[in-house]
C-alpha positions as CSV (number, residue, x, y, z in Angstrom):
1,X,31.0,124.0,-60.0
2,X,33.4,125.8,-57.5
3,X,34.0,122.4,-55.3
4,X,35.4,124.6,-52.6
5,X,32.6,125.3,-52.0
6,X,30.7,122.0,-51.2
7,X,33.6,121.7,-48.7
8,X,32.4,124.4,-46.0
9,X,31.4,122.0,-43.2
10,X,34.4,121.7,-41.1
11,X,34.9,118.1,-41.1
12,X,36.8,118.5,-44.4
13,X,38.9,121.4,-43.0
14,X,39.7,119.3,-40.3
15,X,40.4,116.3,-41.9
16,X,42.8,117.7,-44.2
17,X,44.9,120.3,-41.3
18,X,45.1,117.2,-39.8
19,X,46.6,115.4,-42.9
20,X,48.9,117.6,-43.0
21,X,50.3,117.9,-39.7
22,X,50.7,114.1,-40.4
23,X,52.3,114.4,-43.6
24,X,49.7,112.2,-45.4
25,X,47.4,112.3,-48.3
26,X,43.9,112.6,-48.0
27,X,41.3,112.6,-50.3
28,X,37.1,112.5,-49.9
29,X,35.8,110.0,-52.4
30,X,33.1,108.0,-54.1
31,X,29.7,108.3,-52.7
32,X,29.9,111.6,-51.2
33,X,31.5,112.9,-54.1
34,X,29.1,111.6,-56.6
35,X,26.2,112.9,-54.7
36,X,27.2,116.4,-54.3
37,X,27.4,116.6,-58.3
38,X,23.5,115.4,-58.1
39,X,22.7,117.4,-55.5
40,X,21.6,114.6,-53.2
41,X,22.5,114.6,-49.1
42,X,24.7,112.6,-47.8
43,X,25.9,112.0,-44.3
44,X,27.9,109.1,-44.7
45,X,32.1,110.3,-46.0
46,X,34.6,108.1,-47.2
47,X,38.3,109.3,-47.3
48,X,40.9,107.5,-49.1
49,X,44.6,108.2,-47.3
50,X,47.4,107.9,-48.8
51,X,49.3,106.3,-45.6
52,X,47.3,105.0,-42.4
53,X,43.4,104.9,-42.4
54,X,43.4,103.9,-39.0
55,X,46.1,106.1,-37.4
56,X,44.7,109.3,-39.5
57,X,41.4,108.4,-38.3
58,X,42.0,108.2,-34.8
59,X,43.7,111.5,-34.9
60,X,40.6,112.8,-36.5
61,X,38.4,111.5,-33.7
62,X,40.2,113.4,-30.8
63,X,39.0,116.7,-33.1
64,X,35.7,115.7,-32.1
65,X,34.1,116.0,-28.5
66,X,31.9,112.8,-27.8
67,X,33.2,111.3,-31.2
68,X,33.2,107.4,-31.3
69,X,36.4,105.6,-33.5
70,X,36.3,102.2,-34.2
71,X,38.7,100.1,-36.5
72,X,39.2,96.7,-38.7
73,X,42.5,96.1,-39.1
74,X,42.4,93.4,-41.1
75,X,40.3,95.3,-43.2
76,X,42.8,98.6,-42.9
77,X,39.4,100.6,-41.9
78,X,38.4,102.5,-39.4
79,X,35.7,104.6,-38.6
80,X,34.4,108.0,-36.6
81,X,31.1,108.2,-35.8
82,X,30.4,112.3,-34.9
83,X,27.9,114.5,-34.1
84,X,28.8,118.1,-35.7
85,X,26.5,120.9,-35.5
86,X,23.5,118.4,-34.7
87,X,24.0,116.2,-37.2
88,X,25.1,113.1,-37.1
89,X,27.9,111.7,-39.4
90,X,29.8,108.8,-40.3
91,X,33.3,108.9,-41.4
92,X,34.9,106.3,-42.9
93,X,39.0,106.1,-43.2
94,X,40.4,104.0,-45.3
95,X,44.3,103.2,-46.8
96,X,44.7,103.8,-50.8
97,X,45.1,100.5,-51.9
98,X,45.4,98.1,-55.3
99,X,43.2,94.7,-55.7
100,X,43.7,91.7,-57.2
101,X,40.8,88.8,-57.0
102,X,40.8,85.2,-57.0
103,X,39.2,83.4,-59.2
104,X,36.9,81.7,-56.9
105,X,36.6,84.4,-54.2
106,X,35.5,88.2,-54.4
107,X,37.8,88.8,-51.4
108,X,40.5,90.8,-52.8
109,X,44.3,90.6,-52.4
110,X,45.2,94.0,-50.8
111,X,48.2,96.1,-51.4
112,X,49.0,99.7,-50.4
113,X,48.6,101.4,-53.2
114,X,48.1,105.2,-55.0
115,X,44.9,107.6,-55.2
116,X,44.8,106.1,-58.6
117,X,45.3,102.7,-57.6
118,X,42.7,103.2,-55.5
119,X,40.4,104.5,-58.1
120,X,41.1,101.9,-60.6
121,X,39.5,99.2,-57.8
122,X,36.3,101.7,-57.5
123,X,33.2,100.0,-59.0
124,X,32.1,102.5,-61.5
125,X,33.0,105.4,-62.6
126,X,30.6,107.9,-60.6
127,X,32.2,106.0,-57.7
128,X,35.8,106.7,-58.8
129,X,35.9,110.8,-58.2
130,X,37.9,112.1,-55.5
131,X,38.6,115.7,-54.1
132,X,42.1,116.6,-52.6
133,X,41.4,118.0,-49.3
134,X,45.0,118.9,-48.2
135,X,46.1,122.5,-47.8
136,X,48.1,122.9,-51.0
137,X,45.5,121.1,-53.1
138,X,42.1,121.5,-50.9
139,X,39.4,121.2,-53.7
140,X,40.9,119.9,-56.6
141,X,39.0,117.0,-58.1
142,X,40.5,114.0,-59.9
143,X,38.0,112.0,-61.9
144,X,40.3,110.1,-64.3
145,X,37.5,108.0,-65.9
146,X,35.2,111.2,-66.6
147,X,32.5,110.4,-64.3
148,X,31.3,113.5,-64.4
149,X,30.6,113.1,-67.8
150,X,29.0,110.0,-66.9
151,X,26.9,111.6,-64.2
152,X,25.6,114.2,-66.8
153,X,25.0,111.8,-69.3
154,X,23.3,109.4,-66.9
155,X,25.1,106.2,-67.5
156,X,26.7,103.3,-65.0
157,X,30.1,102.1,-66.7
158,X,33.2,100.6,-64.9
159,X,36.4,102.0,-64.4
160,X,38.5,99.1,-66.3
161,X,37.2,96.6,-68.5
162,X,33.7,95.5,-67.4
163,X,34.2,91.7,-67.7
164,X,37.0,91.6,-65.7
165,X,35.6,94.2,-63.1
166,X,32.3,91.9,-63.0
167,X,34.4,88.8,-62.9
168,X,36.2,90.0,-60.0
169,X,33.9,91.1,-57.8
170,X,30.2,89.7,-58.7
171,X,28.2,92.0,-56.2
172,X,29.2,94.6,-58.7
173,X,26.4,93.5,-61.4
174,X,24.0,93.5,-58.9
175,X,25.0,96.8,-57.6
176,X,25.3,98.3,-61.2
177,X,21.6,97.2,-61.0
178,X,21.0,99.1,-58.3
179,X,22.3,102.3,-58.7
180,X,20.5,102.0,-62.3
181,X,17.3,102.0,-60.6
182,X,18.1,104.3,-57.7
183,X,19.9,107.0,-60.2
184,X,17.4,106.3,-62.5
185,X,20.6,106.2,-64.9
186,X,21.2,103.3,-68.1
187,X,24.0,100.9,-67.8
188,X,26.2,101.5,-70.5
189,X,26.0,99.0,-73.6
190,X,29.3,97.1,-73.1
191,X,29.1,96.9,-69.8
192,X,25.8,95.8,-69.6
193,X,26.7,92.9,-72.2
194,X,29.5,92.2,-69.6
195,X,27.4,91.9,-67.1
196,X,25.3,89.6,-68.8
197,X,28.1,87.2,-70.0
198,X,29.2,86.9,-66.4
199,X,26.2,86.3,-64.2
200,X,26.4,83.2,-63.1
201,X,29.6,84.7,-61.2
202,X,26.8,85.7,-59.1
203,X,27.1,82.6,-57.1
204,X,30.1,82.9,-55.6
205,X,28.9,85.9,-53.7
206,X,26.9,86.1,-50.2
207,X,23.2,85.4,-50.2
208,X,23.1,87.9,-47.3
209,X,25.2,90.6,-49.4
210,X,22.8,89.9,-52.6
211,X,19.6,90.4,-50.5
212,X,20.5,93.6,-49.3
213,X,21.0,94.8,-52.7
214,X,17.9,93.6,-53.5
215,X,16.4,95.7,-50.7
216,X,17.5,98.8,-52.1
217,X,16.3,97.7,-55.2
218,X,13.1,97.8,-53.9
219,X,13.1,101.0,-51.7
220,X,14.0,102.6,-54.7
221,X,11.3,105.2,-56.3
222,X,10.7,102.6,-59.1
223,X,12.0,99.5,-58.4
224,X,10.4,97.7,-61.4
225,X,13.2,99.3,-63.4
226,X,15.9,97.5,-61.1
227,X,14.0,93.9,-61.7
228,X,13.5,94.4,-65.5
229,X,17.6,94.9,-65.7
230,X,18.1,91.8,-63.0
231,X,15.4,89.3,-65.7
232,X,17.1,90.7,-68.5
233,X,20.7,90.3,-67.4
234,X,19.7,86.9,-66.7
235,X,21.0,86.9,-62.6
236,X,17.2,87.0,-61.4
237,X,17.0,83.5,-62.9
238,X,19.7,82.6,-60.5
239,X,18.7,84.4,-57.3
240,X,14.9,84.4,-57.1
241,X,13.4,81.8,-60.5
242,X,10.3,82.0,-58.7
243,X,9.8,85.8,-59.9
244,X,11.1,84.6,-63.5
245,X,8.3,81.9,-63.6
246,X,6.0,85.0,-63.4
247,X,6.9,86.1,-67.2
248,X,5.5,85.3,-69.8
249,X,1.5,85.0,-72.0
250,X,0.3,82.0,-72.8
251,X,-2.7,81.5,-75.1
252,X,-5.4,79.1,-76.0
253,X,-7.8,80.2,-78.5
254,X,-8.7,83.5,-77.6
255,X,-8.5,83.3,-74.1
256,X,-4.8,85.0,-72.9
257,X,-3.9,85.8,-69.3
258,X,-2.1,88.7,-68.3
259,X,1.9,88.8,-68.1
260,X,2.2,88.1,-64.4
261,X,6.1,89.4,-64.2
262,X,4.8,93.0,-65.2
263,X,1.8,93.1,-63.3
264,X,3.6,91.9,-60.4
265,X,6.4,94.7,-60.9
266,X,3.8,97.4,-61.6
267,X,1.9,96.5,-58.2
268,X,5.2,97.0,-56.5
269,X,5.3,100.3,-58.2
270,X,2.1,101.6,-57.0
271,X,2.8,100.3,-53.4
272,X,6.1,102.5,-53.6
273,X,4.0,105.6,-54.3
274,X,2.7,105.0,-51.0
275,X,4.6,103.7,-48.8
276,X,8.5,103.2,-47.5
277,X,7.5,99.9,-45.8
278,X,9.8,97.3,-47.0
279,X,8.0,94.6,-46.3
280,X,4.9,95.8,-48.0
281,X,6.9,96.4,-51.0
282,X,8.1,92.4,-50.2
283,X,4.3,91.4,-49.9
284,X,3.6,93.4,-53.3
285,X,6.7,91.3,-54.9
286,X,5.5,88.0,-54.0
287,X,1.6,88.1,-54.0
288,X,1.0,86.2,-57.0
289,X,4.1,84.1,-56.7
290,X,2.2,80.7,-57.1
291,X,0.1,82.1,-59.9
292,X,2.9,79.8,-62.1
293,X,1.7,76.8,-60.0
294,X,-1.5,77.0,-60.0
295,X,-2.2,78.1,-63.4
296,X,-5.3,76.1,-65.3
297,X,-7.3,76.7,-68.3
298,X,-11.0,75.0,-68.4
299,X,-13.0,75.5,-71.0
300,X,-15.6,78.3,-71.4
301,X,-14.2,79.8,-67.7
302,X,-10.8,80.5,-70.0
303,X,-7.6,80.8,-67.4
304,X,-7.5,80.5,-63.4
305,X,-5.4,81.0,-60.4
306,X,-7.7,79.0,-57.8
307,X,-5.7,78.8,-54.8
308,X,-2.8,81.2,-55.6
309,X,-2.9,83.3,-52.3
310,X,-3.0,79.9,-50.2
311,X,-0.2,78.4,-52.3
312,X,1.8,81.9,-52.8
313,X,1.7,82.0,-48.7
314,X,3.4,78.8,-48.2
315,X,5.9,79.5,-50.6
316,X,6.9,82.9,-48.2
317,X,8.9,81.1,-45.8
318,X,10.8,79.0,-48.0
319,X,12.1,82.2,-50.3
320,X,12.4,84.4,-46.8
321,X,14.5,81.3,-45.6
322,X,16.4,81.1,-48.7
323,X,17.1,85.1,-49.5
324,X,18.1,85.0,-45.5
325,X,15.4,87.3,-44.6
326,X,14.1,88.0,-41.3
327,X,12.1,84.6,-40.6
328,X,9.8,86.4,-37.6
329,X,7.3,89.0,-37.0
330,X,8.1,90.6,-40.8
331,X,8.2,86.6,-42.8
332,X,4.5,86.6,-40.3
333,X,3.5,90.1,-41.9
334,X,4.0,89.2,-46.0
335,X,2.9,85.3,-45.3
336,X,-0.1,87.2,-44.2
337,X,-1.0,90.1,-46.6
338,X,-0.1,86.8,-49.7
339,X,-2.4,85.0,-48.1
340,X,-5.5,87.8,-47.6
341,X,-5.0,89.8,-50.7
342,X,-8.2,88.7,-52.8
343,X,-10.5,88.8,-49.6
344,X,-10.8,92.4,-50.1
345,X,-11.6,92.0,-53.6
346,X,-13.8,89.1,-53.1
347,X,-15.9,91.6,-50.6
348,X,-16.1,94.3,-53.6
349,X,-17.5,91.4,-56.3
350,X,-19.9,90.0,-54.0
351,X,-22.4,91.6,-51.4
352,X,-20.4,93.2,-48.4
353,X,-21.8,91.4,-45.4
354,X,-20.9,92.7,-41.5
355,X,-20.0,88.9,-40.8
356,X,-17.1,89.1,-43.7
357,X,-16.1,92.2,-43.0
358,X,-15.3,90.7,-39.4
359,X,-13.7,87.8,-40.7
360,X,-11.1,89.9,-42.9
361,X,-10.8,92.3,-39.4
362,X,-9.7,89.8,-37.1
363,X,-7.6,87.6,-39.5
364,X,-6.0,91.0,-40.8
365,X,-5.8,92.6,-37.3
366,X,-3.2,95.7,-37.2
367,X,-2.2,94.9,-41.1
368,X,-5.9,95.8,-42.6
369,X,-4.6,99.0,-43.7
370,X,-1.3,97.7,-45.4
371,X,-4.0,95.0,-47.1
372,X,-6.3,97.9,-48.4
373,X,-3.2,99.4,-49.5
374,X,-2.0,96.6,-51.5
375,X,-5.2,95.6,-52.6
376,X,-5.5,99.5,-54.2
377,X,-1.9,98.5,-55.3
378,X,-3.3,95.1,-56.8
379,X,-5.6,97.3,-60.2
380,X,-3.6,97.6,-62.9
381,X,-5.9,97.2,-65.5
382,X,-5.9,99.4,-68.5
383,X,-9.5,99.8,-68.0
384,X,-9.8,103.0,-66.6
385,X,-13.7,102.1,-66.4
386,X,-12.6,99.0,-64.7
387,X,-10.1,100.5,-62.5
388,X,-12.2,103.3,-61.2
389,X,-15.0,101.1,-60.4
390,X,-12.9,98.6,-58.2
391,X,-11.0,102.1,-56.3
392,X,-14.8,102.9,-55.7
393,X,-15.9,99.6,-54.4
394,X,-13.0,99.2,-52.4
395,X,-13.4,102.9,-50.6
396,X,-17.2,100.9,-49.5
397,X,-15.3,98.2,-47.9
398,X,-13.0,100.4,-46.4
399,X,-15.6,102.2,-44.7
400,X,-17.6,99.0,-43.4
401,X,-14.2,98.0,-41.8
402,X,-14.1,101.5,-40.2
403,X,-17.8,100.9,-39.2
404,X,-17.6,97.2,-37.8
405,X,-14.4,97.8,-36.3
406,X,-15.7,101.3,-34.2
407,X,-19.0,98.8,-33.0
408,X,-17.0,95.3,-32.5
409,X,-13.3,96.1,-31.7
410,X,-12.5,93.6,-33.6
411,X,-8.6,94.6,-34.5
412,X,-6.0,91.6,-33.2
413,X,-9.3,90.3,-31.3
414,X,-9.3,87.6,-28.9
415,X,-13.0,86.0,-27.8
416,X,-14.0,86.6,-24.6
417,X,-13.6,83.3,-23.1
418,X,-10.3,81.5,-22.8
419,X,-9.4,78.3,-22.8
420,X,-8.3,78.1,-19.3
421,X,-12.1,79.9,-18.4
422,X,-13.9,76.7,-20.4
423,X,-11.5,74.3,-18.6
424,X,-12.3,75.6,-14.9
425,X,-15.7,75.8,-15.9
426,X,-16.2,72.0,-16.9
427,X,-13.2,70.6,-15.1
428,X,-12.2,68.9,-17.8
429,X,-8.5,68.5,-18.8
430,X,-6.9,70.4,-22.1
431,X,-9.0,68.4,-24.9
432,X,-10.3,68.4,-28.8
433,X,-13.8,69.7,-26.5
434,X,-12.0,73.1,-25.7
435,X,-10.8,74.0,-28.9
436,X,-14.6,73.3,-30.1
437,X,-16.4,75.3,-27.7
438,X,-13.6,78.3,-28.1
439,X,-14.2,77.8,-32.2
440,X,-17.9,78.0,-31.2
441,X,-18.2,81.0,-29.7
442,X,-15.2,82.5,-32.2
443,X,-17.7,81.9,-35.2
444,X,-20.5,82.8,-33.4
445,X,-19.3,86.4,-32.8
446,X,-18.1,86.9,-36.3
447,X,-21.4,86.2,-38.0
448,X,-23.1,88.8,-35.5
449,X,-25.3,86.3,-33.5
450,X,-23.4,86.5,-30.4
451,X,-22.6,90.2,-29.2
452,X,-18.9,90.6,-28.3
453,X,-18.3,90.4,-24.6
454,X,-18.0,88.2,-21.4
455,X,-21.6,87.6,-20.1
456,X,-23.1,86.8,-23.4
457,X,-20.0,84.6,-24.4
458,X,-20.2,82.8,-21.1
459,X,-23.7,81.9,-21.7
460,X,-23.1,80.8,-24.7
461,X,-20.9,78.5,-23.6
462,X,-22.4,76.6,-20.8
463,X,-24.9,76.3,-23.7
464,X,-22.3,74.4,-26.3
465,X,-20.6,72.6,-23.2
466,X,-24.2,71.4,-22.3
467,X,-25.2,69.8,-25.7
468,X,-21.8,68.3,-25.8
469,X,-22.5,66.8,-22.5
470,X,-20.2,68.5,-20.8
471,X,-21.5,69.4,-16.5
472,X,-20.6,73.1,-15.4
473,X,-19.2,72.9,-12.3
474,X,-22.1,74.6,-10.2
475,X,-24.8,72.3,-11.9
476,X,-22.8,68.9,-10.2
């Protein structure tokens, strides 16, 4: 590969005439190098100076018209957010520097260092290539750990010796992980085994920084493949047990149930065909996560869940809370979709009434899609008889929702009468009364003997309010 090549946008021209004016070193490195050799588009470019990250960077920026520089200087990083040729990029400047770690802290003790000093600190090796970008060297490559090699042959190794790379800086097992899965690469043998024997390093290291490896993890194209290597290297057990309490058959008699770990991991799969929604690929994770909990065998029936979806629900917040997640509107959305995954299923085993396709409507609201989806998600039976029959009885209830909801509107629904309306009405004060009459003519409307608007819900009312012994205002 002629790298001189890959270096036609101007920002590396620039970036190295402007090196050089400076007298300094510069080198592109790491992500965007690793990328180009697997042909994957990048807009985000790290360069490694040997000399001032911040000073070359601002220099940089005035190239630049509208450009934005920002720096850290603690950090000895600074940044240039440009747009060039109607694309936006972010450059990233930092000094070459060497590393030395703490043993109870991943925050490194920085020195200025040498473009080999600085690739020694580099995670792994596919991370460690660099390309020269001044005049007398533009293009060369220096990949002293053949990560090249490593990229053809498809394998995650470290730089220096694993245990001590891992040991230094935890985040790195997790990330190994992750670039595993996202690569679709193997982590090499001894590094793996190094990665094992330090994990519960892992808990020196930010929850915040963990979860949003994690993240990836799951936007990945497979992200089973990332969980597999997080149970096996035994750092899953540390970060989220309640997915490791998912593993495992247990057997009485003849009766087995299904390994609960895999299914779960190939739900999340299927969702990920489907779908770049995070927190449906959150809801897929975690839909059966009180199946451990509620687990029963009786006799003759063989092994039940009853409950799981109720229990799995209550359990969101708690892991959202503890894996510092977003604790609103998306912790709302997966408590949700835990909590209504069988109704959809339930529908398809017994008879599909209008009045339960209404219920699932207007607890669902704007999610019923996302629930169909996981519910779809939710077969992975080897049955292929089995399977097609459940994606056949699920398209029927798809299409009564479509039905119900064109006639009743029934999508994030609020009944016609308020409880401010039933309050004027009786002139009665905020009470247990108004929540009954509103519940009423709720479950009146749902199970189709009330038609879904003001006049008839008004009647209905003074009707309930009057058998409850309640006096309209115009009948005083």
């Amino acid at each position: 590969m002629n790298l001189k090549d890959k270096l036609q946008n101007k920002i590396f021209s620039i970036v190295g005439q402007t090196a050089d004016f400076h007298e300094v070193e510069v080198f592109v490195i790491g992500g965007w190098v690793r990328d180009i050799f697997l042909n994957r588009a990048s807009d985000d470019i790290d360069f490694a100076v040997h000399g001032s990250g911040i000073e070359l960077a601002k220099n940089v920026s005035k190239k630049f018209k509208g450009s934005k520089f920002s720096f850290f200087k603690n950090f000895g990083t600074a940044m240039v957010s440009a747009k060039i040729d109607g694309k936006e990029y972010k450059l990233e400047f930092v000094g070459t520097r060497k590393e030395s770690y703490r043993r109870n802290s991943r925050k490194p003790i920085v020195e200025d260092g040498s473009i080999a000093d600085d690739q020694n600190r580099r995670d792994f090796t596919i991370n460690a290539l660099a390309i020269n970008l001044n005049s007398n060297h533009f293009g060369e490559l220096i990949d002293p750990f053949n990560g090249i090699k490593d990229i053809e042959n498809k394998i995650i190794r470290t730089p220096l010796e694993p245990a001590i790379t891992f040991s230094d800086d935890p985040l790195r097992m997790v990330r190994a992980i992750r670039f595993a899965c996202q690569l679709n690469f193997e982590i090499e043998e001894n590094t793996f085994e190094a990665l094992k024997s330090q994990n519960s390093r892992i808990e020196i290291v930010s929850q915040e920084r963990i979860t949003d490896e994690i993240n990836k993890i799951l936007m990945s194209k497979k992200p089973s493949k990332g969980f597999i290597l997080l149970e096996k290297s035994g750092i899953l057990k540390k970060i989220l047990p309640e997915l490791t309490e998912l593993k495992g058959v247990e057997t009485i008699g003849k009766d087995s149930h299904k390994d609960n770990f895999y299914h779960t991991l190939q739900v999340v799969d299927n969702i990920s065909e489907h779908t770049e929604n995070l927190w449906l690929r959150w809801a897929a994770l975690l839909h059966d996560i009180a199946k451990p909990a509620t687990k029963k065998y009786i006799k003759k029936v063989g092994w039940t869940f009853h409950g799981h979806e109720f229990f799995g629900a209550k359990m969101v917040p708690k892991i959202f809370l503890k894996m510092k997640l977003p604790s609103h509107e998306e912790m709302h959305y997966v408590e949700k979709l835990v909590n209504l995954h069988l109704r959809p299923i339930s529908l398809v085993e017994d008879k599909v009434t209008d009045s339960a396709v209404r219920r699932l409507l207007f607890e669902a609201g704007n999610d019923i899609d996302d629930l169909m989806t996981l519910c779809h998600a939710d077969i992975t039976s080897k049955n292929e008889k089995k399977v097609n029959k459940f994606h056949k009885n699920f398209e029927i209830v798809k299409q009564k929702l479509i039905e119900i909801e064109e006639h009743d509107k029934l999508r994030n629904w609020q009944p016609p009468i308020s409880g401010e309306i039933i309050i004027d009405t009786f002139n009665i004060r905020p009470s247990k009364e108004v929540g009954d009459i509103k519940n009423h003519i709720r479950e009146a409307i749902l199970d189709g003997k009330l038609e879904n608007d003001f006049n008839s819900a008004y009647q209905f009312m003074l009707k309930i309010g009057n058998e409850m012994g309640l006096i309209a205002k115009k009948e005083k």
